[in-house]
N, C-alpha and C positions, 0 to 999 in steps of 0.2 A: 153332420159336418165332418164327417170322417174321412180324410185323406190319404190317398199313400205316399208318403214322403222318399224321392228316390234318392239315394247317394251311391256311389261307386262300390263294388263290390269290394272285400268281404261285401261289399256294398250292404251298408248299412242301411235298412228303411222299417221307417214305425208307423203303426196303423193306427191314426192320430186325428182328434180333431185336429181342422188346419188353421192364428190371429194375431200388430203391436202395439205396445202406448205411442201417443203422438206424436213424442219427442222422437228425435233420432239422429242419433249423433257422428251417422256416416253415412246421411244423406247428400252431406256438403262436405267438401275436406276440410278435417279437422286441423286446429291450430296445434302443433305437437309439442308446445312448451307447457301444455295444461295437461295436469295428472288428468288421468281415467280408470277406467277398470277395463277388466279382460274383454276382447272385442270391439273394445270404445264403449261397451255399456258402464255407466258411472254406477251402474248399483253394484258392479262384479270388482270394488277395489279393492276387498277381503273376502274371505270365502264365506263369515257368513252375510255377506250380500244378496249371499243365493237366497236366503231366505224375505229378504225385501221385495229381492226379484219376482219373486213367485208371488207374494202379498201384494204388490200394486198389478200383477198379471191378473191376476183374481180379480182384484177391487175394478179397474179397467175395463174388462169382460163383463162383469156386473151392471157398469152403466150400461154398456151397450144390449145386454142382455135385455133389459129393461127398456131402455128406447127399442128396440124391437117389437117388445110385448105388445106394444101400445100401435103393432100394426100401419106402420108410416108405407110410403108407395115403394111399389117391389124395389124401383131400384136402389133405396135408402136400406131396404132390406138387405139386400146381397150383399150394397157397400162395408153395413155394416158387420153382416157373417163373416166378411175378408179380414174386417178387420180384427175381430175376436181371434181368427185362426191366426193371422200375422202375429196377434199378441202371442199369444200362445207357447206360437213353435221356436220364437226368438226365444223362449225360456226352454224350450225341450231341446229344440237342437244347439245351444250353448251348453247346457248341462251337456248332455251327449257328447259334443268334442273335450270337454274340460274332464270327464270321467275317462275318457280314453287317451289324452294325452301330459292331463298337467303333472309336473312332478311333484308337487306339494301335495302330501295326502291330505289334509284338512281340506282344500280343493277341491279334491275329488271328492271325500266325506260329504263335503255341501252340496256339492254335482249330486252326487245319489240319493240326498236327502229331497232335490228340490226336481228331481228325474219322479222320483216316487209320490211327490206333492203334485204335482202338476198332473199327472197322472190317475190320481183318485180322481181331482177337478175335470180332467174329460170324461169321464165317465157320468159329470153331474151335466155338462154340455151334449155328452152325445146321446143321453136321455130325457133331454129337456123339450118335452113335447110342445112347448111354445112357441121355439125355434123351428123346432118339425113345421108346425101348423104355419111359420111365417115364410119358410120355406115354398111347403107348396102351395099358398097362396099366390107369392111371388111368379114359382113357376107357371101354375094355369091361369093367371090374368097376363100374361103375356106381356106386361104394357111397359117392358123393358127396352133399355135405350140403343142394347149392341147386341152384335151376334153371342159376343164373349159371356156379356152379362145374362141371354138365357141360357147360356151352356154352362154356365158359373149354378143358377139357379136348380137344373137339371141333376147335374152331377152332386152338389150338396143334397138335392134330396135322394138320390141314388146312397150315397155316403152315408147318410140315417139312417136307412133301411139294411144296410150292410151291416148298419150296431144294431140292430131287432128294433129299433124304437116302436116299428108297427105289430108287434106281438104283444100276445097277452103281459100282464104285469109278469107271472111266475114264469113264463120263458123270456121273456126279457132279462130277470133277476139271474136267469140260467144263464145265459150268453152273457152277463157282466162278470160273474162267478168264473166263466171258462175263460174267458179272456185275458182276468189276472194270474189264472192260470197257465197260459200260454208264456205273458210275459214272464211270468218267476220262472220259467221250464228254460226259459230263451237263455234268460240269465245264467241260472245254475250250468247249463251245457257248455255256456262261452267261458265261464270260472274255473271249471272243472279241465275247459281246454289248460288254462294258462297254469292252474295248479299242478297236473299232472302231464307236462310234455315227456314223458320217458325218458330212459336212460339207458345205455349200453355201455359197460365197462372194456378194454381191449390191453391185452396183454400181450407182447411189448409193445413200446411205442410205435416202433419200427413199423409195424402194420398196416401204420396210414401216414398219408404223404405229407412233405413238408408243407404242401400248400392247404393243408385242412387244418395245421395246427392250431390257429389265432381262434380260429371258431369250438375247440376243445378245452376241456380243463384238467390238467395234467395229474393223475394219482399215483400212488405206489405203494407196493406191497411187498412185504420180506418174501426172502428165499432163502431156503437153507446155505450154510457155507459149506462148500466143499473142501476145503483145504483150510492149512493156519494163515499163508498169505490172505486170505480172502475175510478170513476172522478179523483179520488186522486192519483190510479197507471196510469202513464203516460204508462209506460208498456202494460198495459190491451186497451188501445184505438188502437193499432195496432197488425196485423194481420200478420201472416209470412206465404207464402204460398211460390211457387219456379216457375220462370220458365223456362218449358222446352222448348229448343229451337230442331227443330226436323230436322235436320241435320241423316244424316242416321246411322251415329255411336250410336248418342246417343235416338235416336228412336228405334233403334234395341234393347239396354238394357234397356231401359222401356218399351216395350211392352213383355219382356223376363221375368221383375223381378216387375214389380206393380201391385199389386193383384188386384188393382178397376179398376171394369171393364168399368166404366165412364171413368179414366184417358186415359186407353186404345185406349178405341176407339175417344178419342178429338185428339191424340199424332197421332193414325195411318189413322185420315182423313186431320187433317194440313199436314202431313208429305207424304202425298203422293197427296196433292194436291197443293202443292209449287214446281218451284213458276210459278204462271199461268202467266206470260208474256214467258212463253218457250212455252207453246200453240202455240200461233201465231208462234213463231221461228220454232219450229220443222216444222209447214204446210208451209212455207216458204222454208224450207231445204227440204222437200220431192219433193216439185215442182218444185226446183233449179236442182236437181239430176234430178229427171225425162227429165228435158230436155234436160240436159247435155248429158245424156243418147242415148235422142231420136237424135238431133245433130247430136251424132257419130254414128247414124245410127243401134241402138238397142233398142229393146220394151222396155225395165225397166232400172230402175240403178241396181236390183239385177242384172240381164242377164248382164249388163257389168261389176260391179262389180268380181262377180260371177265366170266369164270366164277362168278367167288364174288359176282358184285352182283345186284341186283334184275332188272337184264336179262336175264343170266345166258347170252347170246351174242351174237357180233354179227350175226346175222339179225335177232335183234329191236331191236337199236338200228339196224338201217339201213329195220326196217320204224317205227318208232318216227319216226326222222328223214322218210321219206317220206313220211308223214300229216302230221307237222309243216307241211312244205315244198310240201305239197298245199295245207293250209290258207291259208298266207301268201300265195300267189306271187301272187295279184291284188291286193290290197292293195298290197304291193309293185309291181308295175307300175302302179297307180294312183298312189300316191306317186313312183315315177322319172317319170310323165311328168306330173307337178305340176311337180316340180324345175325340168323342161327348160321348161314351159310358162315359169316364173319368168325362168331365163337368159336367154331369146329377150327375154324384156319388156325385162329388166334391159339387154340388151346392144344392142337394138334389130335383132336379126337372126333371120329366122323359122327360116335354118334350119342357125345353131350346132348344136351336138352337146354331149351332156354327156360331161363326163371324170368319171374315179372323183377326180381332185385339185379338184374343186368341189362335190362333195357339202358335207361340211362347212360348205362357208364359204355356199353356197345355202340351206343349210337352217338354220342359222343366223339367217341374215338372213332368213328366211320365218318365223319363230319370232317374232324380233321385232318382227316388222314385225305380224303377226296378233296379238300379244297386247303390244306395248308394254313388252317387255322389254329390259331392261337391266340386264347380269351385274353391273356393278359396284356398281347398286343393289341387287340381290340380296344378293349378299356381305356388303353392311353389315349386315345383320341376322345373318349366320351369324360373330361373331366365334370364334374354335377356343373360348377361356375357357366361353362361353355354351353351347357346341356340348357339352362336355365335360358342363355341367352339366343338359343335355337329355340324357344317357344316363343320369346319377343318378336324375332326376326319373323315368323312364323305368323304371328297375329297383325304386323304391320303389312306383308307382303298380301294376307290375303282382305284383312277388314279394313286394311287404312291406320288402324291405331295402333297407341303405343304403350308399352307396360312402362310405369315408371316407377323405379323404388323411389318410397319414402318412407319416412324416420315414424319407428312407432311411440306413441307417446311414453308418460312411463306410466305404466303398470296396465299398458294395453296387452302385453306379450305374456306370455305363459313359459318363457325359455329363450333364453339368449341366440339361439340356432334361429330361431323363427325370422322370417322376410315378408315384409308385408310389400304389394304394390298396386298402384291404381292401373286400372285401364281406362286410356282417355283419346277420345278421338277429335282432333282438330275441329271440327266442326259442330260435334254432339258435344263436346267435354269428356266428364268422366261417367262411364259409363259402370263400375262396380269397381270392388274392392277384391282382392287376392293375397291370405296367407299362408308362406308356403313351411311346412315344417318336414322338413325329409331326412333329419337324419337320422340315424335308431339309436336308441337309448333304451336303459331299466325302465320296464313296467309304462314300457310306451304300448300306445295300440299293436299288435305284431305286422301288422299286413300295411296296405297301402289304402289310400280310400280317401273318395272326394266328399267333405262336410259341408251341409249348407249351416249359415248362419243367421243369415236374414235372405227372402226371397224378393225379388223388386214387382215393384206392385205402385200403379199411380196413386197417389195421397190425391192432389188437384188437378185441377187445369194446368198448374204451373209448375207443378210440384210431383216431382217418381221419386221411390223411396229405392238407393239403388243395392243394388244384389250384393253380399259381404261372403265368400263362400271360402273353408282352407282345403287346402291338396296336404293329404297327412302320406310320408312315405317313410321306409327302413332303409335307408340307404348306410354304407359303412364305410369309415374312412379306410384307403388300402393300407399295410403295412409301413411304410416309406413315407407316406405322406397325411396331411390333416385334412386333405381335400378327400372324398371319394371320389373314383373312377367306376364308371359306370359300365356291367357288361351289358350287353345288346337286348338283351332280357328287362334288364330294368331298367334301361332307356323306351323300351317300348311299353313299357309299366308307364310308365312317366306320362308320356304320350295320352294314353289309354286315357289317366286321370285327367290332364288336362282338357279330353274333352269332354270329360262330366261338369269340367267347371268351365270352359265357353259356352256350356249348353245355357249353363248358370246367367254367366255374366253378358253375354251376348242379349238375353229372352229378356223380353219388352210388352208384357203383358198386362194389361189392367189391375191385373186379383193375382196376389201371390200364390194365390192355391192352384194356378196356371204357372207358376215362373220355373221355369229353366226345366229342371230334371224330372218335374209334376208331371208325369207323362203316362200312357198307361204303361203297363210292366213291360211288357214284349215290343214298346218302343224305345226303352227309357237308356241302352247301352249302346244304342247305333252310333250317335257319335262319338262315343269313346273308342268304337272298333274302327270308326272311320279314320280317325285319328290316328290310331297304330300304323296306318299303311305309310302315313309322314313319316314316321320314325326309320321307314325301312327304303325311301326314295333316297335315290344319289341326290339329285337336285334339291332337295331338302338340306341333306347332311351336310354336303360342300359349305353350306352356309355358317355351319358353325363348329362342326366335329373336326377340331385339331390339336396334333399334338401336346399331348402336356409341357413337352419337356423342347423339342424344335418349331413349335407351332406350323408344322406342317399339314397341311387340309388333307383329311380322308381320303386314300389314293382308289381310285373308280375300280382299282381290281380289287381290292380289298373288300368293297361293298359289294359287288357279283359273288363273289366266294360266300361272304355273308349270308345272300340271297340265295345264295344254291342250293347250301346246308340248311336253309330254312325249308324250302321244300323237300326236302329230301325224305321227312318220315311225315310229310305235312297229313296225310291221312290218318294215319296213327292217332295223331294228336286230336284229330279229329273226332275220330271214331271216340275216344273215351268221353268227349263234351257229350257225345251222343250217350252212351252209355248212363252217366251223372246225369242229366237230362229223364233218361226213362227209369232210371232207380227213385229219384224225385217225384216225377208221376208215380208211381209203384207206390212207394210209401204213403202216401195223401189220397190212392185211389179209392173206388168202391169198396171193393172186399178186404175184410178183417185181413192181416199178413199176417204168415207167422213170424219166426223171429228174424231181425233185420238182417243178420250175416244170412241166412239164408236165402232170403231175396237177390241178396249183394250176387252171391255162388251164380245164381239160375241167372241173373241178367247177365253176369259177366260172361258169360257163357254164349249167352243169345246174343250178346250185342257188341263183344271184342273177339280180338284173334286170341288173347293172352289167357293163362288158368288164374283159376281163385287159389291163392297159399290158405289152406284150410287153420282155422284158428286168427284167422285177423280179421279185424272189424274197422274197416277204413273209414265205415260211413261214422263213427265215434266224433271224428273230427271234423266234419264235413258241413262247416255253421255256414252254408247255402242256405243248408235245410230249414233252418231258423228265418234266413231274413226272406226268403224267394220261397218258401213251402208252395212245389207243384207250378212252379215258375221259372226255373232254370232254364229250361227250354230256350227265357228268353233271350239269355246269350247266344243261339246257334240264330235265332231270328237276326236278332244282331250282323254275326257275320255274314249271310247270304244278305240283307240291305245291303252293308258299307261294302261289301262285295261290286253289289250292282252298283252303288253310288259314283266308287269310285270311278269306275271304267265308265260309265256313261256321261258322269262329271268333270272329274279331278285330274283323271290321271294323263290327259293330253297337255295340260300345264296348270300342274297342282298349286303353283304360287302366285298367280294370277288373279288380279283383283276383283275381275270378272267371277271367276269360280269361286272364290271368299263373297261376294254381295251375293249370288246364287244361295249359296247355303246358310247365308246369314238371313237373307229374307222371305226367300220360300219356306225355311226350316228351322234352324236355331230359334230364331226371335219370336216364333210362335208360343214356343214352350208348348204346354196341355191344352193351348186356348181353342188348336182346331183337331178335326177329329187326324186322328196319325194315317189314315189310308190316305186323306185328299194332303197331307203332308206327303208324303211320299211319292205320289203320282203328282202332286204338283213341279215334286222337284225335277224329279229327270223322267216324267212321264208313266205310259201305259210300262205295264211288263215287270214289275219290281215284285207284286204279289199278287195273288188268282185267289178267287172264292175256291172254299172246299165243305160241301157238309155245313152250309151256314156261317161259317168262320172266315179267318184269314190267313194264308200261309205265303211266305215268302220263296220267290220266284229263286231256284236254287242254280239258276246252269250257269250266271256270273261267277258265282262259289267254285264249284261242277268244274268251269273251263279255265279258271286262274292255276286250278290243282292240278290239273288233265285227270281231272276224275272220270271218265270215260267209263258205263255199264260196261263189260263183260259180259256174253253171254255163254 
């Protein structure tokens, strides 16, 4: 009963049974004058609720375990496995957002206590050869009601077999052993991120611009006095300099916006060499998976990973990647040696050298300088409020319905910031729940990421249990104001998320172990990618990106220039998804590797224009590796789909009610229930993806001719 549960990148997903108690308290809209607990669950009003939580999850599971036993007809069976995994995951995936976002540590203390409980308990579920046997029972008497329910039946026995259930006792015991394994490895690497984000100290202040200050923290240090004047200002004997701590948000704006090219490169060799105790961690977790792997009687953890998706091995994602990276590579060396051409102008020397710590801050300044850009202009038009209400407008124009805020009861919310709202369609009602938590704070998640809460799944004939899902983002108020303003970046972040959570709230499938983002891997980001192309449509924008301060609507040259600069290094950016992509493969592959920065060297080599800064260890921080192990790929899948989607769907009038029911009912509303090839060829036909080598790869020349990726020969 082992599922992969998808969320948005970091994208978070756990290899999990997939089950909830009967009640449900945001099935119906709740009356908001009645206390609750976190989520609307009544058992989460204090933190150790978590511990009830997890005891009536157990106790719950238990009956059903037992009415199973007793062998009822397959489709009482399946009903029932739905239900054990719904139980389940409303306890895994609450914990899950409450450890990564609530501020009250006791909270989280309980989150981790009841992440760790629940956790032993699937291991007593996804060894529970009773279930196995009722399973495939189920499966081979066939004498099930729906298409869904024998592919329900299917995929859960596929999902045992992927925990060892059908191995000896002592290799089963192996794979429960390597597994907790895995999970403690995951943990300590994601800890170790947040413990040790690096540091760079800079003397004087001077060195970095006023617009990096807010994100600094200002130090200082004696200096000797030169003279008795200078004795006499106490002032004059200290030094203000700042410093950077290089965490990846704020590493990326100083290496974007610091002209010294010393700060530069001090910022982008700490920061992509923290923090070195995930060294050892990650060789640790490669070796753990390899044998897990080998155990269940497969060369690699990619080959088992790998298996149940559209590619369906990794031959064909490294020949998938090698077409990619065929494609790119001249563009990209056209682009690197734009760059350098720049630096030389800029610096006045014909024959400087480019570093990988001037990329950024090069291209950058090449962007604005071609197109007259200016971020802080930009921003005033993406206020969050306006941004918020350009996803409304958004989900009206193309499904009919409407987002509406409503009041969270009290002690449903984990933070005063938080916004909860239904989506409700005239006709259908309310169709799921949406909370949005986006602003960054202490010891919040770092990254942005869609959380499922509850997955919708039919209870009766009369009766859908509906989808509760939050969008978690770091967004920052500007300087001036208590609103943030959003640059182009993290409005298309925004975007991204939101359609992990239409996938969510939209999907209308029987068995939650199907609903929304339950998809295989290498399907599971396409509508999040599809969704960015909105964030960057004029006709889109118009609708809501105005003015903070004259509410003037986004002026159509302003969004060209946008667009221009976006294409402008779009290969580049490419090329490195490629790269992360085959380091991925690389690490999880067949053969033992030596040490990771070595791999790192030889592919950057093979598969970018740029050099390796010898001594830094990028992949340190690179927790892909943790949720997607030999799966990243499926982001580049991703983009050649919404590639093709768009242009064959959307993009002749992306707001059009027509193209919203197109992809709400060919696609979204399916969720995992149909297989993703006839998903995709249902939606805009032949030509989106080709067989290769038994597998499946996505159809690249949509991608290919948006970029004017054009071979060279």
């Amino acid at each position: 009963m082992l599922s992969f549960l998808r969320r948005s990148a970091p994208k978070l997903r756990l290899k999990l049974a997939t089950i909830l108690c009967n009640s449900d308290p945001l099935t119906t809209r709740r009356r908001h004058s009645t206390t609750t607990g976190l989520y609307g669950f009544d058992h989460l009003k204090s933190p150790k609720g978590f511990q009830r939580f997890v005891d009536d999850a157990i106790e719950r599971s238990g009956e059903l375990v037992e009415y199973i036993s007793g062998m009822p007809a397959s489709a009482e069976i399946i009903r029932a496995m739905d239900e054990i995994s719904n139980t389940v995951c409303c306890v895994v995936d609450s914990a899950e957002l409450c450890r990564h976002t609530h501020p009250d540590r006791e909270f989280v203390e309980e989150a981790n206590k009841a992440s760790m409980r629940i956790n032993d308990y699937l291991h007593y579920l996804n060894t529970n050869h009773t279930l196995f046997d009722a399973v495939r029972k189920a499966e081979q008497e066939g004498h099930l009601l729906t298409n869904e329910a024998q592919r329900a039946a299917h995929y859960l026995r596929v999902d045992f077999e992927r925990g060892g259930i059908h191995l000896p006792a002592e290799k089963l015991d192996r794979v429960n052993q390597l597994n907790i394994q895995i999970s403690q490895l995951c943990r300590e690497f994601n800890e170790n991120i947040i413990i040790d984000p690096g540091t760079v100290d800079i003397f004087p202040a001077s060195r970095l611009p006023q617009t990096l200050h807010h994100l600094l923290k200002p130090i200082y240090r004696s200096r000797p006095a030169i003279s008795r004047e200078s004795l006499a200002n106490r002032g004059a004997m200290k030094e203000k300099g700042f410093c950077i701590p290089t965490d990846p948000h704020t590493l990326s704006s100083v290496l974007q916006w610091a002209s010294d090219d010393e700060v530069r490169k001090l910022a982008y060799i700490k920061g992509n060499s923290v923090p070195q105790a995930n060294l050892g961690v990650l060789d640790k977790l490669i070796a753990t998976r390899h044998e897990l792997a080998q155990v269940m009687g497969y060369r690699s953890y990619a080959e088992f990973n790998v298996k149940p998706n559209m590619s369906s091995s990794p031959e064909v994602v490294m020949s998938f990647l090698r077409e990619m990276s065929k494609m790119v590579r001249p563009s990209t060396d056209e682009e690197l040696n734009k760059i350098k051409e720049f630096k030389r102008e800029k610096c006045g020397q014909k024959d400087v050298d480019l570093e990988p710590w001037d990329e950024a801050y090069y291209t950058a300044m090449m962007k604005s300088s071609a197109y007259d850009l200016d971020s802080s202009v930009v921003a005033s038009y993406f206020p969050l409020p306006q941004c918020i209400e350009g996803l409304k407008v958004l989900v009206e124009s193309l499904f009919g319905a409407k987002f509406h805020s409503i009041p969270l009861a009290p002690g449903e919310s984990w933070h005063p910031d938080v916004l909860k709202m239904s989506l409700h369609h005239p006709e259908e009602g309310d169709l799921g729940y949406l909370y949005l938590d986006l602003y960054a704070r202490n010891n919040k998640y770092p990254g942005c990421a869609h959380f499922a809460i509850k997955g919708g799944r039919r209870v009766s004939d009369t009766e859908y249990q509906l989808p509760v899902v939050a969008l978690v983002c770091n967004f920052s108020s500007s300087r001036n104001s208590s609103t943030a303003r959003l640059n182009h970046s993290e409005l298309e972040t925004l975007f991204h998320e939101f359609g992990h959570a239409l996938h969510s709230l939209l999907s209308r499938t029987d068995y939650q172990h199907f609903s929304g983002t339950r998809v295989v891997l290498d399907l599971a980001e396409t509508p999040s990618n599809l969704f960015e192309y909105y964030s960057w449509d004029y006709r889109v924008l118009k609708t809501f990106a105005k003015h903070y301060s004259t509410g003037e609507i986004i002026p159509e040259k302003l969004v060209a220039s946008m667009q221009g600069a976006r294409k402008m290094f779009a290969a580049t950016d490419l090329q490195r998804q490629i790269f992360y992509a085959a380091m991925d493969q690389t690490f999880f592959g067949e053969q033992p590797i030596p040490p990771t920065s070595s791999v790192v060297e030889d592919l950057k080599r093979e598969y970018t224009s740029w050099k390796h800064v010898e001594g830094t260890n990028w992949q340190a921080r690179f927790n892909h590796l943790l949720n997607y192990g030999a799966g990243y790929y499926s982001y580049l899948y991703a983009k050649c789909f919404a590639a093709t989607i768009w242009q064959k769907l959307c993009q002749e009038d992306p707001l059009s009610l027509t193209t919203g029911t197109a992809l709400r009912t060919k696609f979204l509303q399916h969720g995992g229930a149909k297989e993703p090839d006839d998903l995709l060829n249902g939606l805009v036909g032949d030509g989106i993806l080709r067989e290769c080598n038994g597998g499946l790869i996505p159809d690249i020349n949509c991608l290919s001719n948006e970029m004017k990726l054009v071979e060279k020969s």
